[in-house]
C-alpha positions as CSV (number, residue, x, y, z in Angstrom):
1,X,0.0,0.0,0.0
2,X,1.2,3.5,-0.9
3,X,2.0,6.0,2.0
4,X,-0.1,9.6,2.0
5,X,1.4,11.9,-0.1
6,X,2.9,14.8,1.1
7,X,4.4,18.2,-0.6
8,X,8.0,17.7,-1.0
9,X,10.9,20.7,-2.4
10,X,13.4,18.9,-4.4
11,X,16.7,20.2,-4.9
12,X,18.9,19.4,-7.8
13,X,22.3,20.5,-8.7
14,X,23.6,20.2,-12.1
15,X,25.7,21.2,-14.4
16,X,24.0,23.9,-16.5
17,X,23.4,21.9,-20.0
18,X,20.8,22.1,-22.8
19,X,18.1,19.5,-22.6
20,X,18.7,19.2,-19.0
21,X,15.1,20.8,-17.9
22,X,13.3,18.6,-20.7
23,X,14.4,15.1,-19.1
24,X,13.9,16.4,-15.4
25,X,10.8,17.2,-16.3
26,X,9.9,13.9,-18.2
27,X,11.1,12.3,-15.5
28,X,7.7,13.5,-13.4
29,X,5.7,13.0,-16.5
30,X,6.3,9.9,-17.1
31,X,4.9,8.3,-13.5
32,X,1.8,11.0,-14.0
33,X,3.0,13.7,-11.6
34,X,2.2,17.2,-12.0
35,X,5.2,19.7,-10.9
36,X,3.7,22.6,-8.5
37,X,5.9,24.9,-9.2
38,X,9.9,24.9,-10.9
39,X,12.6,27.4,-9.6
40,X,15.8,26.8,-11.9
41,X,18.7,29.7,-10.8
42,X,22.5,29.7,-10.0
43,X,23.4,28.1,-6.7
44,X,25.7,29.2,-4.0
45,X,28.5,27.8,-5.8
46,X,29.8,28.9,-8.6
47,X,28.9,27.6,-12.2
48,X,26.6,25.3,-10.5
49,X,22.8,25.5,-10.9
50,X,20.0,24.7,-8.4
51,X,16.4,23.4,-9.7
52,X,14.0,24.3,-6.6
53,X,11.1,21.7,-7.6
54,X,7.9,21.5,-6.0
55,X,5.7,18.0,-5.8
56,X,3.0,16.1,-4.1
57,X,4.0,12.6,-3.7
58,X,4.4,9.4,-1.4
59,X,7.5,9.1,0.0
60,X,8.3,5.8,-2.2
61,X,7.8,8.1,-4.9
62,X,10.4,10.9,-4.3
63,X,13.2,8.9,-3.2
64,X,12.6,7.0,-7.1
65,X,12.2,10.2,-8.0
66,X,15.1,11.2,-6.7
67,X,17.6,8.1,-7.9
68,X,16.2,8.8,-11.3
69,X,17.3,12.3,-11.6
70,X,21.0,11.5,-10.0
71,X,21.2,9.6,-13.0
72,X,21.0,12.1,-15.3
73,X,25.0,13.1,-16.1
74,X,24.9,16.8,-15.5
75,X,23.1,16.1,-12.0
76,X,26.0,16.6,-9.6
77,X,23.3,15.6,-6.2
78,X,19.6,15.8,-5.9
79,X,18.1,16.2,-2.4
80,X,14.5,16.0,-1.0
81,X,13.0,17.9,1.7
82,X,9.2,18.4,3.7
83,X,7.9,21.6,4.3
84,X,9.3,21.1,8.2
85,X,12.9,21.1,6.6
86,X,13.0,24.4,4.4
87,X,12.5,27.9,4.9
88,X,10.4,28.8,1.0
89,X,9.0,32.1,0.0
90,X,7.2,32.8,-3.5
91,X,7.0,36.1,-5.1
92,X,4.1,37.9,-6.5
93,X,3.5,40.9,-8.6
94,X,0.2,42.8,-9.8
95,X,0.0,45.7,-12.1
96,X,-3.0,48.0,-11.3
97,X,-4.3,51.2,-12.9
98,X,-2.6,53.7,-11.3
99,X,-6.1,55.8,-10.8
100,X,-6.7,53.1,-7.9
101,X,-3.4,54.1,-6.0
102,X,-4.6,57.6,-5.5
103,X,-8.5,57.7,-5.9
104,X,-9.0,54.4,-3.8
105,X,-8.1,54.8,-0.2
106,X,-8.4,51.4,0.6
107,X,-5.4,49.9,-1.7
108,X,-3.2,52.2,0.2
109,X,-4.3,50.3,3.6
110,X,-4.2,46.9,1.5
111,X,-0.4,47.4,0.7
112,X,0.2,48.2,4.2
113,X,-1.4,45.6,5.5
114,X,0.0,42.9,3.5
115,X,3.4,44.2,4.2
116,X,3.9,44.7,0.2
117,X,5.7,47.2,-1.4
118,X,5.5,49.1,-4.8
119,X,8.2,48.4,-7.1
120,X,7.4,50.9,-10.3
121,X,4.7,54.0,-10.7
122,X,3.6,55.6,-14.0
123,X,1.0,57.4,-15.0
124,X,-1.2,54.2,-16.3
125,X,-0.2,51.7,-13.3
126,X,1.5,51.2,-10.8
127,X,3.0,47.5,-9.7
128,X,2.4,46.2,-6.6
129,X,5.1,43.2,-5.0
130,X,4.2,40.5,-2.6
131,X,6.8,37.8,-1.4
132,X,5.4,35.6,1.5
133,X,3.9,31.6,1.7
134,X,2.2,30.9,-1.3
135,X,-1.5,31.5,0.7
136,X,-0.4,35.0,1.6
137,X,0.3,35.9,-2.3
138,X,-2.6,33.9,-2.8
139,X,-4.8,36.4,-0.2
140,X,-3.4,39.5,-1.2
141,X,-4.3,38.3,-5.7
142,X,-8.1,37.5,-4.2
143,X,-8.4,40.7,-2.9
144,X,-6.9,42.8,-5.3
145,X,-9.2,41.3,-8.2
146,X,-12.3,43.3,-6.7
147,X,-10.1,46.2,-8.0
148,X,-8.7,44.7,-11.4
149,X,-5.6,43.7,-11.7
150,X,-4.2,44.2,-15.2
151,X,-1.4,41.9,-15.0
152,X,-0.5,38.9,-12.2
153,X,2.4,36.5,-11.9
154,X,3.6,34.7,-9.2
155,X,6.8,32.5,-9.2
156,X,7.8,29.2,-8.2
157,X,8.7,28.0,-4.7
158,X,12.5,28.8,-3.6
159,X,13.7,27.4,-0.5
160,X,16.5,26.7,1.7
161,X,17.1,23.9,4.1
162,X,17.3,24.8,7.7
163,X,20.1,21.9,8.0
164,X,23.2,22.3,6.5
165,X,23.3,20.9,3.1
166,X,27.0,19.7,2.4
167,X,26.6,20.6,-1.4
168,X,30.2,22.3,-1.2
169,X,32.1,19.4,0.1
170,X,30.8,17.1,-2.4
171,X,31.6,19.4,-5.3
172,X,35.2,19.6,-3.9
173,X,35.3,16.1,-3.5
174,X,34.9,15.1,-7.3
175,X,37.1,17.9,-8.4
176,X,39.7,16.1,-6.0
């Protein structure tokens, strides 16, 4: 019997190499599980990259999961961690009409309140950024659309684990 799934961050370093995103991906394509969300960015060490990945999955699952991406050749190591392990954030931004900012007293409370800041201001919008938990981006998008919001994105998970993650030494190792 399969275990409850759980959301999991993955975290894979790699060599940065053409292709390398399509076979991680169809790595979770092929056993019918959707990604959440995908963070791909340069790691703490240098010419190394870091894929933040975000799943909901058994346990069985991530650690085949996991021994299937270590395979690929560019992977250098591939971790997994709960929710209890990391420290994650997401970012959000909305462009509004600009008319709202100053005719609309209650936006100016809203950005106060949801301790976001405005990153740009024209004449036509202005653009409002959010980083928090995914629910608080979440919150702060449902209540803004009474407004109209004339653009939203929000990005991927990033994370970092609250252990230490010995990423370094084993980088130094196989350059040894």
């Amino acid at each position: 019997m399969e275990k409850e799934k759980k959301q999991y961050t993955v975290s894979v370093y790699t060599e940065n190499n053409i292709g390398l995103l399509n076979r991680i991906s169809a790595i979770f394509q092929r056993r019918h599980i959707n990604i959440e969300s995908m963070n791909i960015s340069a790691s703490e060490i240098e010419g190394v990259s870091r894929f933040t990945i975000l799943v909901i999955v058994s346990e069985v699952q991530i650690k085949r999961i996991i021994g299937q991406i270590e395979k690929q050749i560019e992977v250098i190591k591939a971790y997994y961690h709960t929710d209890e392990d990391t420290i994650y954030q997401v970012s959000g931004m909305f462009k509004i009409k600009s008319d709202l900012l100053f005719e609309e007293g209650q936006i100016q409370q809203i950005i106060k309140d949801s301790n976001s800041r405005i990153v740009a201001v024209n004449k036509r919008f202005f653009v409002l950024e959010k980083s928090g938990r995914k629910q608080e981006v979440e919150q702060l998008h449902q209540t803004l659309r009474t407004f109209g919001i004339m653009q939203y994105v929000r990005s991927g998970r990033i994370a970092v684990t609250k252990d230490e993650m010995k990423i370094s030494e084993i980088i130094t190792g196989l350059k040894n």
